[in-house]
FIBAVEX-510077 format. One record per residue (C-alpha): residue number from 1; residue in one letter; chain; x negated, y, z negated. Coordinates in steps of 0.5 Angstrom, whole numbers, plus 500, padded with zeros to 3 digits. Layout:
<pos = NUM | code = A | unit = A | x = X | y = Y | z = Z>;
...
//
This chain:
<pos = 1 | code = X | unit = A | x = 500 | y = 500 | z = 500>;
<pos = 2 | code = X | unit = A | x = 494 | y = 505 | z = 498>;
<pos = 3 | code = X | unit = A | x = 492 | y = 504 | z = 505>;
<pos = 4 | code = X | unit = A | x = 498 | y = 505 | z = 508>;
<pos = 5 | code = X | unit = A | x = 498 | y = 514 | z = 504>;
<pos = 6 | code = X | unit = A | x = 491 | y = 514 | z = 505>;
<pos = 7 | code = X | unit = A | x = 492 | y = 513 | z = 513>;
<pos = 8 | code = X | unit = A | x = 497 | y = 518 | z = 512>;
<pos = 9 | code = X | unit = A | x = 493 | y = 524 | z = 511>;
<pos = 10 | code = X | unit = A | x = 491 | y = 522 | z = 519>;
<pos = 11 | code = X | unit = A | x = 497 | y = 521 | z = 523>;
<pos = 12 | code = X | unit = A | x = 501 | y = 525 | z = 527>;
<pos = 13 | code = X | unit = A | x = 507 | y = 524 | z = 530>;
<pos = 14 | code = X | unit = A | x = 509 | y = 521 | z = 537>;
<pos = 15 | code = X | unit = A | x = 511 | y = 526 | z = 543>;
<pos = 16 | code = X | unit = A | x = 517 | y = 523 | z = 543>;
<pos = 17 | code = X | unit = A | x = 520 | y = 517 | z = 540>;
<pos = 18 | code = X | unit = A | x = 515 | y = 511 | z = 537>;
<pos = 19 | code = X | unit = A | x = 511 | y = 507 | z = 531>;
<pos = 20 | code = X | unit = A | x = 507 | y = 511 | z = 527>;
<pos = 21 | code = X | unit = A | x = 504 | y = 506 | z = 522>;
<pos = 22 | code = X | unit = A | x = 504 | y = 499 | z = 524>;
<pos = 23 | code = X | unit = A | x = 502 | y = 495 | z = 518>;
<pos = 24 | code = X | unit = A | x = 505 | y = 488 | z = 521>;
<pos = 25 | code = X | unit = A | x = 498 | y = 488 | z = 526>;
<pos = 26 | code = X | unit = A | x = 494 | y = 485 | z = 519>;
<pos = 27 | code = X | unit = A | x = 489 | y = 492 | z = 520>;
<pos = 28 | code = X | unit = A | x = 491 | y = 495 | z = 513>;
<pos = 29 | code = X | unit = A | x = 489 | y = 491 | z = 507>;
<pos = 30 | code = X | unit = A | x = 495 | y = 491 | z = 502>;
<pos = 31 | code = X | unit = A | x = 499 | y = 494 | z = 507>;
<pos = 32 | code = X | unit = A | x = 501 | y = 488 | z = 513>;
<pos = 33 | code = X | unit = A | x = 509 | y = 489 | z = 510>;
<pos = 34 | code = X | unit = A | x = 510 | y = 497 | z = 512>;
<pos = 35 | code = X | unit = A | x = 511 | y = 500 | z = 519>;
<pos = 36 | code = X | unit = A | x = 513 | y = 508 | z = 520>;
<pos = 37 | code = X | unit = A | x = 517 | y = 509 | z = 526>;
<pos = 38 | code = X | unit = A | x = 519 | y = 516 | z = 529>;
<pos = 39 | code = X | unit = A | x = 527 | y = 516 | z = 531>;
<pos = 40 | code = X | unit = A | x = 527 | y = 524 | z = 532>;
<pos = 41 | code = X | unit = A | x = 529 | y = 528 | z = 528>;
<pos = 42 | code = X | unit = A | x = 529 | y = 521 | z = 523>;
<pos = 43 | code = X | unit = A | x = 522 | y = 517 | z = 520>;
<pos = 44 | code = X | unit = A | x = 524 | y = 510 | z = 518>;
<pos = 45 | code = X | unit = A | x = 521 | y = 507 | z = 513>;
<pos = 46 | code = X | unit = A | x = 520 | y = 499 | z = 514>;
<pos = 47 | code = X | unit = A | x = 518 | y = 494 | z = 509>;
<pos = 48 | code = X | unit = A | x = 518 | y = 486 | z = 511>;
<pos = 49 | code = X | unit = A | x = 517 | y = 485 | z = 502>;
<pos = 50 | code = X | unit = A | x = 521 | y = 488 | z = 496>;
<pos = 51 | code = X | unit = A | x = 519 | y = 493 | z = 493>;
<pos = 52 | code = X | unit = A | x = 521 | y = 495 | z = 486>;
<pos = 53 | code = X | unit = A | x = 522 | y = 503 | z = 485>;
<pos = 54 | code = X | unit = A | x = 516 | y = 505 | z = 483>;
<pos = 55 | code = X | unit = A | x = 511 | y = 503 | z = 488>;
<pos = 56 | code = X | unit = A | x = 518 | y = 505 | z = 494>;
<pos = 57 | code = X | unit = A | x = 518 | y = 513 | z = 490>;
<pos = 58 | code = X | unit = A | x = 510 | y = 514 | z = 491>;
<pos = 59 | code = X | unit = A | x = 511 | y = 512 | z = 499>;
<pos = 60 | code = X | unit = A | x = 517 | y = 517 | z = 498>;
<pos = 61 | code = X | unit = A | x = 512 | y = 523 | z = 495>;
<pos = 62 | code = X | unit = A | x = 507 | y = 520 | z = 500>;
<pos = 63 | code = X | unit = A | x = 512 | y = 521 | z = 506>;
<pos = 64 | code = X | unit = A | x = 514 | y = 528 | z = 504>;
<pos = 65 | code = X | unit = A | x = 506 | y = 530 | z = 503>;
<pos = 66 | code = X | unit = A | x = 506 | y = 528 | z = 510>;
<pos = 67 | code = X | unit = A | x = 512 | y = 531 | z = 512>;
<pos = 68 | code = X | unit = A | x = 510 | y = 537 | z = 509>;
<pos = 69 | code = X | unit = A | x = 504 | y = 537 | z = 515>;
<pos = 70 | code = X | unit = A | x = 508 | y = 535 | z = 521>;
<pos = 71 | code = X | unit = A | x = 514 | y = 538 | z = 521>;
<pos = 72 | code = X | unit = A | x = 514 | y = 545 | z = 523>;
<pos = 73 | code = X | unit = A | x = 519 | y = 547 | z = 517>;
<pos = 74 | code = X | unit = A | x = 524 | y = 542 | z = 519>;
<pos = 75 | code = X | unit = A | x = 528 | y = 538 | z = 513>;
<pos = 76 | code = X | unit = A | x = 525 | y = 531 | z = 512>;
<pos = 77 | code = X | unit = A | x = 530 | y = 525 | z = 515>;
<pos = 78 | code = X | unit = A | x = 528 | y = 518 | z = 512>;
<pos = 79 | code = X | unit = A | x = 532 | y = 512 | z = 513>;
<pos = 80 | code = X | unit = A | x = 528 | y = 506 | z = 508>;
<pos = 81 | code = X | unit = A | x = 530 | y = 500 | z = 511>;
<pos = 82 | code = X | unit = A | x = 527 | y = 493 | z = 507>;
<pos = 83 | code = X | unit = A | x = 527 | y = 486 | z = 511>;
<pos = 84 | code = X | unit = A | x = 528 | y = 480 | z = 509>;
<pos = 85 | code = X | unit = A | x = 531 | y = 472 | z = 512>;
<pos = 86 | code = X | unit = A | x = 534 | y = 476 | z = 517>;
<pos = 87 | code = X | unit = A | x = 538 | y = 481 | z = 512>;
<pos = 88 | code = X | unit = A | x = 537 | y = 488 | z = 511>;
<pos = 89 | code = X | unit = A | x = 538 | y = 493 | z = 507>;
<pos = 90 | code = X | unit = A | x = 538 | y = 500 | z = 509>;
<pos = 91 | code = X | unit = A | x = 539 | y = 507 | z = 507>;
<pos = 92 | code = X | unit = A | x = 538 | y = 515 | z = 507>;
<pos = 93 | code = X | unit = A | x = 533 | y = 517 | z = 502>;
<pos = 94 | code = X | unit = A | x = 533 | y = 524 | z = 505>;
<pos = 95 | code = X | unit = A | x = 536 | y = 529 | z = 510>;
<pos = 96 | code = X | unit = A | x = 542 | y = 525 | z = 515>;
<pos = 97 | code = X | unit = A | x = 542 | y = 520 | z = 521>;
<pos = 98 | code = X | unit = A | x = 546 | y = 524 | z = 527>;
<pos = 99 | code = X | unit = A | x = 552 | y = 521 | z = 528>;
<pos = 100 | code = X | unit = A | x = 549 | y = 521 | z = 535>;
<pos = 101 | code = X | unit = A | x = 542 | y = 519 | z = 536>;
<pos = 102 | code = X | unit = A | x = 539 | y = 520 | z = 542>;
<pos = 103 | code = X | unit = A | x = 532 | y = 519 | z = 542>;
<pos = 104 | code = X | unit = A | x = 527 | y = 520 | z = 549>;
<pos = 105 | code = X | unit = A | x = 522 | y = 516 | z = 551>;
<pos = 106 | code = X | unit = A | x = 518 | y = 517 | z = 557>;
<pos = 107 | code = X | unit = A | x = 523 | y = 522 | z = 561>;
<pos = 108 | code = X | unit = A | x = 529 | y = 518 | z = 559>;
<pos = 109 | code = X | unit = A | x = 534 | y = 518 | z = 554>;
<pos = 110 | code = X | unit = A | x = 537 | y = 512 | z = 549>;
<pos = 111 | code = X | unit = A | x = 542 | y = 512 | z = 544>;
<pos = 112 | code = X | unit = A | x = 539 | y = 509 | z = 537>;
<pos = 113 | code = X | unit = A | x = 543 | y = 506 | z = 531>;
<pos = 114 | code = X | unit = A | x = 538 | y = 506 | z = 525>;
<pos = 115 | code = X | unit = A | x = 544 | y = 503 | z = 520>;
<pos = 116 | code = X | unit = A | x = 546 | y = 498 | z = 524>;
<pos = 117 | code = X | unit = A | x = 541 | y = 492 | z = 521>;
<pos = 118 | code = X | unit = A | x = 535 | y = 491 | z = 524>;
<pos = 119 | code = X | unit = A | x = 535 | y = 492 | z = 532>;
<pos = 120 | code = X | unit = A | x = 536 | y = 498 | z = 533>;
<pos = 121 | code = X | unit = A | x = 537 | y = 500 | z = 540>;
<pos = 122 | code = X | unit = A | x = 530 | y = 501 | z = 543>;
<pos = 123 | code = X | unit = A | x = 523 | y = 496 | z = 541>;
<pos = 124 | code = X | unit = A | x = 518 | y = 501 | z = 540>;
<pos = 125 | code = X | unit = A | x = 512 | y = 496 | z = 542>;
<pos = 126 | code = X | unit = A | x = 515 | y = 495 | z = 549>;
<pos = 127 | code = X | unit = A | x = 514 | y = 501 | z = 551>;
<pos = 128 | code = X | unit = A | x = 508 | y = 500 | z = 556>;
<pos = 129 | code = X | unit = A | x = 512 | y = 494 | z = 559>;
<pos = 130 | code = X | unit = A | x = 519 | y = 500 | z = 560>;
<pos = 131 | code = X | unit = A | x = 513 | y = 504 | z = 564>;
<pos = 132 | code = X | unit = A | x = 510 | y = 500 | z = 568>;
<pos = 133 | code = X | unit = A | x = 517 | y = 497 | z = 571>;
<pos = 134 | code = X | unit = A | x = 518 | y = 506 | z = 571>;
<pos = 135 | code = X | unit = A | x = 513 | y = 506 | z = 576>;
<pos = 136 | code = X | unit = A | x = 514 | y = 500 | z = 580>;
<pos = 137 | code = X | unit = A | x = 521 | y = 499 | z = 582>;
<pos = 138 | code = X | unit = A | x = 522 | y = 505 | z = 587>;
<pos = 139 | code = X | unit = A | x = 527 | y = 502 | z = 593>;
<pos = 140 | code = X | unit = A | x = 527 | y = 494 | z = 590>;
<pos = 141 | code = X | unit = A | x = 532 | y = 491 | z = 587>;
<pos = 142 | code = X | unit = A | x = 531 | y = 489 | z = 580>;
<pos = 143 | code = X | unit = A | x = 534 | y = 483 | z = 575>;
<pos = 144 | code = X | unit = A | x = 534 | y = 485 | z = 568>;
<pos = 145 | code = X | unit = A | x = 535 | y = 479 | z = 564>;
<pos = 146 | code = X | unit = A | x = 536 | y = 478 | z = 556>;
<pos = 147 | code = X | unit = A | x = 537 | y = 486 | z = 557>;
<pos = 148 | code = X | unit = A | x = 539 | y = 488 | z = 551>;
<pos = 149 | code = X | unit = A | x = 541 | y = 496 | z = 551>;
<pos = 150 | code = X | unit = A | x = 538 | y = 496 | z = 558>;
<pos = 151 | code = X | unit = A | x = 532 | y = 500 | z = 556>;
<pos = 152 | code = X | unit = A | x = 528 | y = 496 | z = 563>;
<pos = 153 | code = X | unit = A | x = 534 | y = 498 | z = 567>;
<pos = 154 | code = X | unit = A | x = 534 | y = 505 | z = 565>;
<pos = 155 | code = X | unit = A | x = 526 | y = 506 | z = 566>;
<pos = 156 | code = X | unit = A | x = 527 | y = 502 | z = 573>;
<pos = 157 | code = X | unit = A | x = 533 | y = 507 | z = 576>;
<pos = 158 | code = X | unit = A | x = 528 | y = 513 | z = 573>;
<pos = 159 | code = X | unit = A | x = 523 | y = 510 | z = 577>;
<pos = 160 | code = X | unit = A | x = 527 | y = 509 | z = 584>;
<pos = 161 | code = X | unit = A | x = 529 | y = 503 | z = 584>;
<pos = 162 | code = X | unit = A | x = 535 | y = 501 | z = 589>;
<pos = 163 | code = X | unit = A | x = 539 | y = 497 | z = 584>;
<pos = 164 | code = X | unit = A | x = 539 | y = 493 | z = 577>;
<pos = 165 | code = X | unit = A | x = 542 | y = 487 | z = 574>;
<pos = 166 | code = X | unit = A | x = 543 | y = 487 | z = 567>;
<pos = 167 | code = X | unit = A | x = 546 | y = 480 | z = 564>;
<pos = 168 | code = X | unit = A | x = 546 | y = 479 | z = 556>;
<pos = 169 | code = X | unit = A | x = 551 | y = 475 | z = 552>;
<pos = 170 | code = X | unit = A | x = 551 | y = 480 | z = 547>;
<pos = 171 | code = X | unit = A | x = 556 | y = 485 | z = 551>;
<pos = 172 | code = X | unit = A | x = 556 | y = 490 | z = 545>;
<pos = 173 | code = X | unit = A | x = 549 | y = 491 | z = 547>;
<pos = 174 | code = X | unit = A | x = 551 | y = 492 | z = 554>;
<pos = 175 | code = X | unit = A | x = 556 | y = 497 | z = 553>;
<pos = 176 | code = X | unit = A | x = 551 | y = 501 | z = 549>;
<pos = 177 | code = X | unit = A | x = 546 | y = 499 | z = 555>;
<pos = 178 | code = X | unit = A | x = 552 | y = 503 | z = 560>;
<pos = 179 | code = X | unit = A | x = 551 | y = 508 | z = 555>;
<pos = 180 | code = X | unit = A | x = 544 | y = 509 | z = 556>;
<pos = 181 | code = X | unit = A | x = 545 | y = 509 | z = 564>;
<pos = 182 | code = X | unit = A | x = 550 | y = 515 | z = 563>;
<pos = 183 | code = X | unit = A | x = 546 | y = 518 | z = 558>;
<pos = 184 | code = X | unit = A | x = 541 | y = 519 | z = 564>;
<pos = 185 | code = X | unit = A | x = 545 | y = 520 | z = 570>;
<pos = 186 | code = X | unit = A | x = 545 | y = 513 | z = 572>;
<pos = 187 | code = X | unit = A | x = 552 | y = 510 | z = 573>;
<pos = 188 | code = X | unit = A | x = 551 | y = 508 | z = 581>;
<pos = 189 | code = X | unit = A | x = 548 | y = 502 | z = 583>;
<pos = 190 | code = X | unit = A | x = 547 | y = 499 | z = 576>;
<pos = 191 | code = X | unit = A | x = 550 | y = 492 | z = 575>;
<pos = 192 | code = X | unit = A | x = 552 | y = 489 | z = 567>;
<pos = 193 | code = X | unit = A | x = 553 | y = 482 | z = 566>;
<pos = 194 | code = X | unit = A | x = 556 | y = 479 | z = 560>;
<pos = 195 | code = X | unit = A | x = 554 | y = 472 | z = 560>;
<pos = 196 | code = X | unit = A | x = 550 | y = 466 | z = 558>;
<pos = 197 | code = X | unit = A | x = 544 | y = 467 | z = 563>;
<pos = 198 | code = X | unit = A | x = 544 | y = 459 | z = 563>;
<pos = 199 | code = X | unit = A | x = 551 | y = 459 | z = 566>;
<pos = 200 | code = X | unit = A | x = 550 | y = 464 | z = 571>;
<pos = 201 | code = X | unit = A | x = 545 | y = 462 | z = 576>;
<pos = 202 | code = X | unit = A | x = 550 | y = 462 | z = 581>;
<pos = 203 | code = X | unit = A | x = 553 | y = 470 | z = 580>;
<pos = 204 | code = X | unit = A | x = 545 | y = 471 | z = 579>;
<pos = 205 | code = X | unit = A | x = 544 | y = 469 | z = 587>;
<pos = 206 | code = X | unit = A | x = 549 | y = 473 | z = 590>;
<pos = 207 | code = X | unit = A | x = 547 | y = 479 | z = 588>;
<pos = 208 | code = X | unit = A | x = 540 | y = 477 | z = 590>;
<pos = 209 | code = X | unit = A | x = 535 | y = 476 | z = 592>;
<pos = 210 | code = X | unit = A | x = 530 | y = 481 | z = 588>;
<pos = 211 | code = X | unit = A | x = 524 | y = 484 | z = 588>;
<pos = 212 | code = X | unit = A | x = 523 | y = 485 | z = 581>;
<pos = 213 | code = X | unit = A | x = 525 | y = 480 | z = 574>;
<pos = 214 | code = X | unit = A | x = 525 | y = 481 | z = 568>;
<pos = 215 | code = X | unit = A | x = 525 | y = 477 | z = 563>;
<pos = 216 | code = X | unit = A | x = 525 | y = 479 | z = 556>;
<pos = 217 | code = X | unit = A | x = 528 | y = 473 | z = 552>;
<pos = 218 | code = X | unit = A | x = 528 | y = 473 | z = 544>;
<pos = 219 | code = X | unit = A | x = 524 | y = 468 | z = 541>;
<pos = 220 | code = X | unit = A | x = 529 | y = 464 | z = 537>;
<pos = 221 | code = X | unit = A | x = 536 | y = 466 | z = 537>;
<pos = 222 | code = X | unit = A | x = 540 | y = 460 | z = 536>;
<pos = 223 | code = X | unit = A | x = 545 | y = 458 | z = 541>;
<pos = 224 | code = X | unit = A | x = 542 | y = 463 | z = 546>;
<pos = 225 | code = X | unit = A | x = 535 | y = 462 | z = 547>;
<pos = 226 | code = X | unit = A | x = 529 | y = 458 | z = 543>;
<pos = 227 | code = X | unit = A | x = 522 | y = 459 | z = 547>;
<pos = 228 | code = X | unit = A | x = 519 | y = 452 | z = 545>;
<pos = 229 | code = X | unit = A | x = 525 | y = 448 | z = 550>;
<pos = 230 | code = X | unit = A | x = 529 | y = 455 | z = 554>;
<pos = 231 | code = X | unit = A | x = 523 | y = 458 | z = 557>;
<pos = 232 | code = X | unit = A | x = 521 | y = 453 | z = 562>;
<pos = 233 | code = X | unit = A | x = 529 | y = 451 | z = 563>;
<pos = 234 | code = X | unit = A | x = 529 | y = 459 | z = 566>;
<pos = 235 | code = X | unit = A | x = 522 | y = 458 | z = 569>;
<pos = 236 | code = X | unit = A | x = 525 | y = 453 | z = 574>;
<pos = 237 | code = X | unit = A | x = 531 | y = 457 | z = 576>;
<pos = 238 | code = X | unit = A | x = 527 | y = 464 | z = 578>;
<pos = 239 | code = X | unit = A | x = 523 | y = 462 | z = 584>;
<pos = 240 | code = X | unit = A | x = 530 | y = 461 | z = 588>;
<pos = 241 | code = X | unit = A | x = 532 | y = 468 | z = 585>;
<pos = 242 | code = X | unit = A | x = 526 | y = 473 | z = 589>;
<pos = 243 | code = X | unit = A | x = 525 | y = 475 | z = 595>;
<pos = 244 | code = X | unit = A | x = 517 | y = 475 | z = 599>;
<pos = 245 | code = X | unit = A | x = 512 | y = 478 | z = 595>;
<pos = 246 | code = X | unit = A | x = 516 | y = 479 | z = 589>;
<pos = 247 | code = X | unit = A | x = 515 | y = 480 | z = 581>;
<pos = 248 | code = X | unit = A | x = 517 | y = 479 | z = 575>;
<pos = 249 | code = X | unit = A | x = 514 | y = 480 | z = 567>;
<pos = 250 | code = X | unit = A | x = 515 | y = 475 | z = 563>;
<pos = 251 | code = X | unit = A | x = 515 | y = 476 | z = 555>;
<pos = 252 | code = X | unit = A | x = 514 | y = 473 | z = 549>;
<pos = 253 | code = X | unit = A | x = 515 | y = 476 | z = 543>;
<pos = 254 | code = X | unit = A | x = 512 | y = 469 | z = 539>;
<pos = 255 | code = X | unit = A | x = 507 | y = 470 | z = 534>;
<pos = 256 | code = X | unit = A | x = 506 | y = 464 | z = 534>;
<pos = 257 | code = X | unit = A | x = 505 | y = 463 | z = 541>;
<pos = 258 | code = X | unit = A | x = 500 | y = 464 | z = 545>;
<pos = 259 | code = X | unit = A | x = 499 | y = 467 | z = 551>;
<pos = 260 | code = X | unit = A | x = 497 | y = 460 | z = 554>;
<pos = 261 | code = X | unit = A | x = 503 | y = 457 | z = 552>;
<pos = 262 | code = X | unit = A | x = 507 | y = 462 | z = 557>;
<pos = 263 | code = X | unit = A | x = 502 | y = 460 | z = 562>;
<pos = 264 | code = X | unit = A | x = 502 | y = 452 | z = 562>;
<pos = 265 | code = X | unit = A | x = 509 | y = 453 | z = 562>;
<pos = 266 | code = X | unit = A | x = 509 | y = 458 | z = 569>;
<pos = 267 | code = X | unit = A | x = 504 | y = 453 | z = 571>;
<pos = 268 | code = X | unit = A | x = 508 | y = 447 | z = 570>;
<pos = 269 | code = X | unit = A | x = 515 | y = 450 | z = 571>;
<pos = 270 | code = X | unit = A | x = 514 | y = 455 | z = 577>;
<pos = 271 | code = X | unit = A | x = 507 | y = 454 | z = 580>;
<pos = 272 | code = X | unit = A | x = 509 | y = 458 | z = 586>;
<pos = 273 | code = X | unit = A | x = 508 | y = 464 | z = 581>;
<pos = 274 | code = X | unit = A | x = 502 | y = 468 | z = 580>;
<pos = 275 | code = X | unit = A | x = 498 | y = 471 | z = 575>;
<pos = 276 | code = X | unit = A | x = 496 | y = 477 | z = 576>;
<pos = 277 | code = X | unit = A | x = 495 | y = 481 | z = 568>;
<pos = 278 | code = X | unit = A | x = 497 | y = 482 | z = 561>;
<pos = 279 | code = X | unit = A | x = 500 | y = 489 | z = 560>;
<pos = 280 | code = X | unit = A | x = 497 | y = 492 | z = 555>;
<pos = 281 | code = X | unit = A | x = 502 | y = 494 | z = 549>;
<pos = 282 | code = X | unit = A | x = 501 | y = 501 | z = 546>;
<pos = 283 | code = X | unit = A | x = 495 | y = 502 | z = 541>;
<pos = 284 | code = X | unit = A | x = 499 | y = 504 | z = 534>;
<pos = 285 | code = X | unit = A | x = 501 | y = 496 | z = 535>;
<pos = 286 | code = X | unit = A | x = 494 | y = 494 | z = 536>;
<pos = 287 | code = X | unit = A | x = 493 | y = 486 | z = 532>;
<pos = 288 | code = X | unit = A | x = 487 | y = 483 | z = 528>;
<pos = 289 | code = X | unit = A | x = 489 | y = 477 | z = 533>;
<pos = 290 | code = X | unit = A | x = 492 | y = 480 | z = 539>;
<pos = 291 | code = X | unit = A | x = 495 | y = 473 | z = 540>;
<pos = 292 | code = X | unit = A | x = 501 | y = 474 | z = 535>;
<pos = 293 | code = X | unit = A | x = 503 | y = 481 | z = 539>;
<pos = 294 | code = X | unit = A | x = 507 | y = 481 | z = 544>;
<pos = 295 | code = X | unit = A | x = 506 | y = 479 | z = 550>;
<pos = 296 | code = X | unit = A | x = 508 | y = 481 | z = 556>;
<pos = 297 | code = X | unit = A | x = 505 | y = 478 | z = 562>;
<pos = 298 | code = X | unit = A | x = 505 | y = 481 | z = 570>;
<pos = 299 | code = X | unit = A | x = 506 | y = 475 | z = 575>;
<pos = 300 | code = X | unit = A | x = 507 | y = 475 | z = 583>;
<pos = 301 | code = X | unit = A | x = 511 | y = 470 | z = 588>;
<pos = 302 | code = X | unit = A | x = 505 | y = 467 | z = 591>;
<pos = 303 | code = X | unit = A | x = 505 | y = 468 | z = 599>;
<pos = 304 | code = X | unit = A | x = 508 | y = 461 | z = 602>;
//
């Protein structure tokens, strides 16, 4: 914890929204259990342990020295928020949530919902993976699964892309990902499908085929995808899904799975596919053991 004060006295904030502490990388003895995340205007507090009152009062005096520094003058807004066996407990320690919370990112615009548990409508540590698909969708047609609220399709329309489908089974998700869109001005071209991705590879084709696919599943979800068995199962199906020279970022937000057992799974399941690079994820998420962060890996259909 005393790592995490004294790292304090150095940071500043993001220019838009993103982690400021990232103790979960191991590289702060004592303080692998918080993280610090800026959703302007909230700072949101996380830790993954209990803490008792004292130790939570000197990070609150710590966070308004801190606050102090930053905030140009502004009323401090900090939301505490502890974790524990996929439950959570959150609360307003100072100042107020907006009702409405948008935050940016690279250009373009998300609603966030910080007191609604633990996904909060935006993962920080994607960052890198939403601004390379901003980048290189400009005119290909894009396939966003496991979308969530859509934040890769909001980054590949920003980028020109000519159209994206978005499938998800959570469809609350969805309907906040159409949210984001009209938050930017896309409401054209966009597609959301409220499916289970496995039952779907024929809806799938006829809005195929696709230049770009993303595939950001979560790593064990019950009854939706658990990486071990469901990977390679996707795997086997998207190759039939791309036109010539398309490409595809593959996730695994697994820590314990390494970027081989994606790799081995590529190579068994769709060997048409190509490594070509492991996306870089923003330096704040930086890991003593980079093989337990997320892992977002670039791959290209290899020339018939």
């Amino acid at each position: 914890m005393h790592a995490f004060i004294e790292q304090l006295a150095t940071l500043e904030l993001p220019s838009d929204s993103g982690r400021i502490f990232h103790g979960r990388g191991g590289k702060y003895a004592g303080a692998e259990h918080l993280c610090l995340d800026w959703f302007a205007p909230v700072l949101l507090l996380t830790s993954f342990r209990p803490l008792e009152q004292e130790p939570l009062q000197q990070l609150i005096s710590a966070l308004e020295t801190f606050w102090q520094r930053v905030g140009q003058g502004q009323p401090l807004n900090l939301v505490y928020q502890y974790r524990a066996g996929g439950q959570t407990d959150t609360q307003v320690i100072a100042g107020e949530v907006p009702w409405q919370h948008v935050v940016e990112e690279n250009g373009n615009r998300f609603n966030i919902h910080l007191m609604r548990g633990q996904n909060h409508g935006l993962f920080l540590d994607m960052r890198e993976g939403r601004a390379w698909v901003q980048a290189n969708a400009k005119g290909k047609r894009v396939l966003n699964l496991f979308s969530y609220t859509c934040g890769f399709s909001v980054a590949a329309m920003a980028g020109g892309a000519e159209a994206v489908v978005n499938i998800d089974m959570a469809k609350g998700a969805l309907s906040t990902g159409k949210q984001n869109h009209h938050l930017n001005g896309f409401d054209k071209n966009v597609s959301y499908l409220g499916h289970d991705i496995f039952k779907s590879w024929g809806k799938l084709r006829k809005y195929g085929p696709y230049d770009l696919v993303i595939a950001d599943p979560p790593s064990n979800q019950k009854g939706s995808f658990v990486a071990t068995k469901d990977y390679v199962r996707l795997l086997r199906k998207l190759p039939e899904l791309l036109n010539a020279d398309a490409e595809l970022l593959l996730c695994l937000n697994a820590p314990e799975l390494n970027t081989d057992f994606l790799k081995d799974q590529v190579q068994d399941a769709a060997p048409s596919l190509s490594f070509v690079e492991r996306l870089p994820n923003p330096e704040v998420f930086a890991d003593i053991d980079e093989e337990k962060s997320l892992k977002v890996l670039r791959y290209k259909l290899a020339e018939s």
